[in-house]
N, C-alpha and C positions, 0 to 999 in steps of 0.2 A: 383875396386868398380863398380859395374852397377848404370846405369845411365837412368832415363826417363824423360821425359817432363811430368809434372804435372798440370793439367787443371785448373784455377778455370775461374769463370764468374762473370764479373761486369760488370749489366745489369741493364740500367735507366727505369723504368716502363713508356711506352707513357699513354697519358692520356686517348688512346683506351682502358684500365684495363675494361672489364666488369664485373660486378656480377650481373644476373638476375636471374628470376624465370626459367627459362629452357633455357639456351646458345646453340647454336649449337653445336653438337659433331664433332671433327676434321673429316677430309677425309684423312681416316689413311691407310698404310698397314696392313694385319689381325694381324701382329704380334704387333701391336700398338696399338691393339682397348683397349679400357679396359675392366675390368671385369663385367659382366653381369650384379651384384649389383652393380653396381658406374656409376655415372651421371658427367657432368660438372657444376662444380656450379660457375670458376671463369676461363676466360679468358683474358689473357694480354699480348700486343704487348708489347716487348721488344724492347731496341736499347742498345748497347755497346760493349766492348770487352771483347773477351775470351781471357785470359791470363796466357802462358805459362814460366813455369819454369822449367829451369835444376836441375832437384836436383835427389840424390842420392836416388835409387828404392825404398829404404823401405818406402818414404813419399809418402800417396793419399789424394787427395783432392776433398773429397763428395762436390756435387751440396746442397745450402741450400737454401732457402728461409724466411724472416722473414719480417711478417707485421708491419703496423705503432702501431696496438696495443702490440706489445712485442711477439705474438706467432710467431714461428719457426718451420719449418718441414727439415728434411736432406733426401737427394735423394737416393739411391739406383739403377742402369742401370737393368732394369729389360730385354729390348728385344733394340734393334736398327734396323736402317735401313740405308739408303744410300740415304741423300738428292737426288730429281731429279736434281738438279743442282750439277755439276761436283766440284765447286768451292765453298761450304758448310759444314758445319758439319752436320753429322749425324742427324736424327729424333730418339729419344729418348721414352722411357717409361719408367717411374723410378718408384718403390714403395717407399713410403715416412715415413717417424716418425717423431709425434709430439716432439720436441726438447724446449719447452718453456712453456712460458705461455699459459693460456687458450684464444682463441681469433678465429680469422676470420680463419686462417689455422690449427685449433688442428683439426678436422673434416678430412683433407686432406690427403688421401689415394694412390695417385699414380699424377704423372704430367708428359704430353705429351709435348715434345718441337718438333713443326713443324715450316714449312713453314722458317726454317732457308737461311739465304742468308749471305756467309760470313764464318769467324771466323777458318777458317782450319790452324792447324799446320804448322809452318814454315817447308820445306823441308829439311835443315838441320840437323833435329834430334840435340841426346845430346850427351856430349863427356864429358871424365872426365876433357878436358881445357873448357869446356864451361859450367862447374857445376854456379848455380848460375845469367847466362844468364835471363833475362826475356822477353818477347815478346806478346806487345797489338797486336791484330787483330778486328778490328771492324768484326759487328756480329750485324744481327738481325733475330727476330725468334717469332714466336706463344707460348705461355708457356697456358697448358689445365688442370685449376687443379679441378681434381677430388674426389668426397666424396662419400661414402655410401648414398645409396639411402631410404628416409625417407619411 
């Protein structure tokens, strides 16, 4: 049986969550930028961990997000990069889908995770004695969510 480590993220929103009229746009690499039509509409500093599991290949587990009013968007790795820090996860670009109700995230088109610090894979990897395994890494990071532009 093939074996990998399956990702998900359980990440506490700080109370740096911004939503304004024009946010700053991350300082991205080109393959991070987003699309020409899309703007930042919600920026939020995260803090928690990414947590890994061994489980058997056929299982993956999309990045989701879901606001306090019920809408839900699920992530899609559209391009990555390679945090500058050695001891990080990836900088991400993920294309997104409304997954819910109507609300603050059905607009949300794509979400940038930068400025990560933290959250990297145990080096161990998975094995079929170690199916089932689980492993918090704290993990903080930039999350940039993006909508069509009005």
């Amino acid at each position: 049986m093939d074996c990998k480590l399956a990702v998900s993220s359980l990440a506490l929103v700080a109370a740096a969550c911004t939503s304004m009229q024009n946010p700053p746009a991350a300082n991205v690499p080109d393959n991070l930028k987003p699309g020409a039509n899309e703007s930042v509409t919600i920026v939020a500093a995260a803090r928690g961990v990414q947590i890994y599991e061994c489980k058997a290949a056929k299982d993956k587990a999309d990045p989701h997000w879901e606001a306090n009013d019920g809408s839900k968007i699920v992530g899609t790795v559209k391009a990555r990069a390679d945090a500058p820090q050695a001891d990080a996860i990836p900088w991400l670009l993920l294309a997104t889908k409304s997954d819910g109700a109507q609300g603050s995230f059905s607009r949300i088109t794509s979400v940038q995770r930068v400025n990560t610090v933290g959250g990297v894979a145990p080096e161990t990897g998975c094995s079929q004695s170690s199916l089932g395994t689980v492993v918090r890494i704290p993990y903080t990071a930039d999350y940039y969510l993006l909508a069509e532009k009005n």
